[in-house]
C-alpha positions in Angstrom: -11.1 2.7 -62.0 -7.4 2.0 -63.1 -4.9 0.4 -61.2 -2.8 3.8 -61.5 -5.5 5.0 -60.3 -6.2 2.8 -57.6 -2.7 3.3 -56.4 -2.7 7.3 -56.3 -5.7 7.2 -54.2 -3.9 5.1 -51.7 -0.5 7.6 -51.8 -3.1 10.1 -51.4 -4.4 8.5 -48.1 -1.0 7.6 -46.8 0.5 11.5 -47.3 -3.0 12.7 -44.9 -2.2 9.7 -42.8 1.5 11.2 -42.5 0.4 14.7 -42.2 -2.2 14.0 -39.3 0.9 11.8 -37.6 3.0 14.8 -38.1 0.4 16.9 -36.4 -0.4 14.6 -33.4 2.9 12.7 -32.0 2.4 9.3 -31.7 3.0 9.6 -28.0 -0.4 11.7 -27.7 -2.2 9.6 -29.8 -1.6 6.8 -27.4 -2.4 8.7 -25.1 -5.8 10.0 -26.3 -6.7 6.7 -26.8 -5.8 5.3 -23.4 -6.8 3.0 -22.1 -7.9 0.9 -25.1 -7.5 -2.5 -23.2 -7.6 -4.1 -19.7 -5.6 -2.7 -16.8 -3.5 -5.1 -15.0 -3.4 -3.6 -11.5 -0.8 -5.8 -9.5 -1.2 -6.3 -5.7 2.0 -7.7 -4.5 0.7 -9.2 -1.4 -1.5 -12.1 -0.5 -5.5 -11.5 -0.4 -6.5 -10.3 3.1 -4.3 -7.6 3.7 -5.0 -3.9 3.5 -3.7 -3.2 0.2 -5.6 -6.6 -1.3 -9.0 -4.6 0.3 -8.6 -2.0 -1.3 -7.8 -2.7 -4.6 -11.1 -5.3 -4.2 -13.5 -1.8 -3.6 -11.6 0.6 -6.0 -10.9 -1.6 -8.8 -14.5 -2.2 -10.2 -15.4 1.6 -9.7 -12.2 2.5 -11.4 -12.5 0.5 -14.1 -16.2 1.8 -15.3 -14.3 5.2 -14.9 -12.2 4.3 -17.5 -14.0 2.4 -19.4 -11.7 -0.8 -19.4 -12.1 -3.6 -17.3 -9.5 -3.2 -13.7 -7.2 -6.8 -13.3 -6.6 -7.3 -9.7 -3.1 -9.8 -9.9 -1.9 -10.8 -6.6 2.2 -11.3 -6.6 3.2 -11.6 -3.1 6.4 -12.1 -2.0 9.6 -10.6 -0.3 7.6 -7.9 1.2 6.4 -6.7 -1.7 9.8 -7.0 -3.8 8.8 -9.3 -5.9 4.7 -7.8 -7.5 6.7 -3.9 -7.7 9.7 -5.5 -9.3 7.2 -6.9 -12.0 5.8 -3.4 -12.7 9.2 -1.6 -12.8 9.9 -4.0 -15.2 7.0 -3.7 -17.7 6.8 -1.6 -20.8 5.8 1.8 -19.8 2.7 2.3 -21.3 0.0 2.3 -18.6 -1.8 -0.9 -18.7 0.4 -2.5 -15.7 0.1 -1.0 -12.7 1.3 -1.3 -8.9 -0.9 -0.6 -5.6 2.1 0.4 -3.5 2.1 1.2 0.1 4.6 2.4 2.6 6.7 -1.2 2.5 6.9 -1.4 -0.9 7.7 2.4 -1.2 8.9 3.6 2.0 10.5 1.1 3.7 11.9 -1.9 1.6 14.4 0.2 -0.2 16.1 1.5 3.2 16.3 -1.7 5.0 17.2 -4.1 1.9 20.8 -3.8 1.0 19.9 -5.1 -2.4 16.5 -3.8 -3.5 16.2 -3.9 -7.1 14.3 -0.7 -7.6 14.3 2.8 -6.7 10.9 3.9 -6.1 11.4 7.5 -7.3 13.3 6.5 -10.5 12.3 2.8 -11.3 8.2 4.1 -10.8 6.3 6.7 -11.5 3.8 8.3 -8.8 0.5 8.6 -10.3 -1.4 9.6 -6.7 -1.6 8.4 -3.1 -4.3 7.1 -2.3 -5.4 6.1 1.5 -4.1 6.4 4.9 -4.2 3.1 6.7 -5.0 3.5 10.5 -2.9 0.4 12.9 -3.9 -0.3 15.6 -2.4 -3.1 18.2 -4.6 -6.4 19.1 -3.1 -9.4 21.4 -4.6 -12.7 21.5 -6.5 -12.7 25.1 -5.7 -16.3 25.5 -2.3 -15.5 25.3 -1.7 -12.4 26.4 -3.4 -11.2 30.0 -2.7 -7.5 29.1 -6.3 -5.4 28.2 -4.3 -2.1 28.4 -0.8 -1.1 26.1 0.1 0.1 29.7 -0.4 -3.5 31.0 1.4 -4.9 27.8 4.7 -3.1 28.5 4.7 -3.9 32.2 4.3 -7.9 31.2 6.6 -7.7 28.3 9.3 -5.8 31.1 8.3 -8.8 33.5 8.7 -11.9 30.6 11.8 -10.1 28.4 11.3 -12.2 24.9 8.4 -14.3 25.7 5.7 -12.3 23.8 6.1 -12.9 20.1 4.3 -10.6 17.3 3.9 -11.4 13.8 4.2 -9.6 10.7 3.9 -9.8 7.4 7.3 -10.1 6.1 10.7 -9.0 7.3 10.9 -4.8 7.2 7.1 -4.3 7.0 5.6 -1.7 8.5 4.2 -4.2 11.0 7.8 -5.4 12.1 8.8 -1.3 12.1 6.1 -0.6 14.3 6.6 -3.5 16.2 10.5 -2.2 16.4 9.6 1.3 17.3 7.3 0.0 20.2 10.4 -2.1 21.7 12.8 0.6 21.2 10.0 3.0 22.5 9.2 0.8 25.7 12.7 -0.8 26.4 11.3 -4.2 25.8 11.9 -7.4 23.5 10.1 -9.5 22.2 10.1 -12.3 19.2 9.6 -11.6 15.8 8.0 -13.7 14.1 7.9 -12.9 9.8 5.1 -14.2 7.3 5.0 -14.4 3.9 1.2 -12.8 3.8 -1.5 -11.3 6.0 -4.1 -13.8 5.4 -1.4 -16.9 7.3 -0.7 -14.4 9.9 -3.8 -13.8 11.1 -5.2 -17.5 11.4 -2.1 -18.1 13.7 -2.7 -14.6 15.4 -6.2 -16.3 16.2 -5.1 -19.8 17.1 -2.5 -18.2 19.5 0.8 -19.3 17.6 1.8 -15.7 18.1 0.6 -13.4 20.3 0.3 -10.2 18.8 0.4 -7.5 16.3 0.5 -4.2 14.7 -1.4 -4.3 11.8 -4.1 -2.4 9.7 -7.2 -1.2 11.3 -9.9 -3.1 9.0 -8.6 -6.1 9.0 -7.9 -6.7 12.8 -11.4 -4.9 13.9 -13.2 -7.5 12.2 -11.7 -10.1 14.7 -12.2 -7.7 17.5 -15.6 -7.3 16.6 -16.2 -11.4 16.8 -14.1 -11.8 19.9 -10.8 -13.4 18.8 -9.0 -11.0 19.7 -8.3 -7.8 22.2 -7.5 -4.1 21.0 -5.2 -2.1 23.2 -5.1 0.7 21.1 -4.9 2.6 17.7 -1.8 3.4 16.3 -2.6 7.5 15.0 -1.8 10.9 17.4 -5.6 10.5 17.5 -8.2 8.5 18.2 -10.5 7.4 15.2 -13.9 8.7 15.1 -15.3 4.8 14.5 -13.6 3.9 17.8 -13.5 6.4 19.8 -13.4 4.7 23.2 -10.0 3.1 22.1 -6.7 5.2 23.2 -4.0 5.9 20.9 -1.2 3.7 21.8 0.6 6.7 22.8 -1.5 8.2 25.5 -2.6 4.2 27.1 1.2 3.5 27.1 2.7 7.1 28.0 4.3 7.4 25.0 4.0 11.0 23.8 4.6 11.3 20.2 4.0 7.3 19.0 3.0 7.1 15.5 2.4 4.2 13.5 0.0 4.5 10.5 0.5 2.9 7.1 -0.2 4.5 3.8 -1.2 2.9 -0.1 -0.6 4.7 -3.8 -0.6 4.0 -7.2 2.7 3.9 -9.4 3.6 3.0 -12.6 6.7 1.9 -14.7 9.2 4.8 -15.2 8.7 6.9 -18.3 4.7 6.5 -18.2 3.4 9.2 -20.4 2.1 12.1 -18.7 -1.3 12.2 -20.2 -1.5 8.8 -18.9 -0.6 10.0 -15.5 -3.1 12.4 -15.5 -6.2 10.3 -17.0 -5.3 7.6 -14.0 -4.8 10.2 -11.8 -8.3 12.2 -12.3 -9.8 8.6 -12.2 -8.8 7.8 -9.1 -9.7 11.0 -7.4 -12.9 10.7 -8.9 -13.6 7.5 -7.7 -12.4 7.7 -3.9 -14.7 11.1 -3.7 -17.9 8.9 -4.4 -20.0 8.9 -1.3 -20.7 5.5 -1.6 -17.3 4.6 -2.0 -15.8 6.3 0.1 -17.9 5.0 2.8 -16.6 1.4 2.2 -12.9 2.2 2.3 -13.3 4.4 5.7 -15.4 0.8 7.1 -12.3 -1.4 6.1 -9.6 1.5 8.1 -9.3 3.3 4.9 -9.0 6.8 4.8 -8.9 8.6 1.4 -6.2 10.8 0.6 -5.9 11.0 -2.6 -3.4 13.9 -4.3 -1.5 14.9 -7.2 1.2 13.2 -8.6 3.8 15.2 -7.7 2.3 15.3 -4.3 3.0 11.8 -4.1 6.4 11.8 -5.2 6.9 14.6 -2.7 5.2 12.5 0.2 7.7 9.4 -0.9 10.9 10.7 -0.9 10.0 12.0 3.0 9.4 8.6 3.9 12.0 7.3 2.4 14.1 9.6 4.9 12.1 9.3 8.0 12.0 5.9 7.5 16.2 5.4 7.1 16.6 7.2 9.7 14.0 4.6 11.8 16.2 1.3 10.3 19.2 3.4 11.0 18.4 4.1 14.8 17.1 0.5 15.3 19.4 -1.1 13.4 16.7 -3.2 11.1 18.5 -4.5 8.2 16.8 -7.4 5.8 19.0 -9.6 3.3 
């Protein structure tokens, strides 16, 4: 065969390859194709924490969904900021992602005058994902309350002498925490962390004494003695514990709710097809009996949705709670 030749079979190949482009955008192509490489799924908070658990049961399961190996990255710091700043950041093309929860999502950007995202235009929802129960434990070497009733009396009695800790300043352990004192007419110390996992060991040892904070996590040390529950944080009690009150009926406090809530998000722009492949995924994979079972034993409750569920179920937060920081007057720099 010719040169000539040689090179009119080749213009032959490039003209299909252009026709076949012209036919399939290169947008969809990608997006058929997706994922073709590792998922980077960042955690911006420390290991320990509720959003750190679940990424450690989903992300295995997930990933043999899709066929790619699942990242877990920790990036904790400011609250959050810093791991969802990273993602907002990246190139929109679906192989870095963010396991947000109602901090990251709901909170941070009505409390921090300068948060450098919008969650509704910086991300893009791809599908919430659990329901975190609260509930409040005290260290009972610290604390003589066994009731919430008997912890507002004592906190009334010793005005700023019981401290709780949370993990960073506007988390949805500091708003509950804030809601409770507003709630109760008390006050009491905050006391800010960078991280769940540094919390807790100082929960245990009694440096603070005590804490709203994610079912799972805090039942485990219930469970070995370290510390007491006084009550879960839902309009209802859980059906795993259903000897413990809700917070609102132990402390007569019609109408207290504090439970947390996790969801996937992307960069901005993130193809739809993409959106939709993750999305599917993830549904799939929280409605495995198997799997399911382990997120409801770590406090996780599935409630996985569409995206534009999601985006819906943000933007309320994002209002009801402004209007909480507004009321309480929580502001962080």
């Amino acid at each position: 065969m010719t040169d000539l030749s040689n090179r009119a079979r080749r213009s032959l190949l490039h003209a299909a390859a252009a026709l076949a482009l012209g036919a399939a955008p290169l947008h969809a192509l990608a997006a058929d194709a997706y994922p073709s490489q590792p998922i980077r799924l960042i955690v911006p908070f420390s290991p320990g924490g509720a959003v750190d658990v679940y990424a450690r049961i989903v992300a295995p399961a997930l990933g043999k969904e899709l066929g790619q190996n699942i990242v877990v990255d920790n990036r904790p710091g400011a609250s959050g900021i810093i791991g969802t700043e990273l993602v907002a950041r990246s190139p929109a093309d679906g192989y870095t992602l963010v396991l947000g929860n109602i901090a990251t999502l709901g909170i941070n950007p009505v409390i921090y005058k300068n948060n450098p995202f919008d969650p509704l235009k910086q991300l893009t929802p791809i599908t919430k994902t659990v329901v975190v129960n609260y509930v409040l434990v005290v260290n009972p070497d610290k604390v003589p309350a066994r009731t919430a009733a008997d912890l507002v009396a004592y906190a009334k009695a010793h005005p700023g002498a019981l401290s709780y800790g949370s993990s960073g300043t506007g988390s949805m352990q500091q708003m509950a925490a804030a809601l409770f004192e507003a709630r109760t007419q008390t006050k009491m110390l905050h006391v800010p962390y960078k991280g769940t996992g540094a919390l807790l060991g100082d929960l245990v040892a009694g440096h603070v004494d005590m804490i709203f904070a994610d079912q799972g996590t805090m039942m485990q040390q219930v469970k070995a003695g370290k510390l007491a529950v006084l009550g879960v944080g839902g309009l209802h009690r859980v059906p795993e514990y259903p000897d413990i009150p809700t917070i609102a009926e132990a402390a007569g406090l019609p109408g207290f709710e504090v439970v947390a809530w996790q969801g996937l998000a992307g960069p901005a722009g993130l193809p739809a097809a993409v959106v939709d492949t993750l999305n599917k995924a993830v549904n799939k994979v929280q409605a495995d009996k198997d799997i399911r079972a382990r997120l409801l034993e770590a406090g996780l409750v599935p409630d996985a949705g569409s995206p534009e569920d999601f985006r819906r179920y943000i933007g309320a937060e994002l209002q009801k709670w402004g209007k909480v920081a507004n009321d309480l007057g929580v502001k962080a720099d």
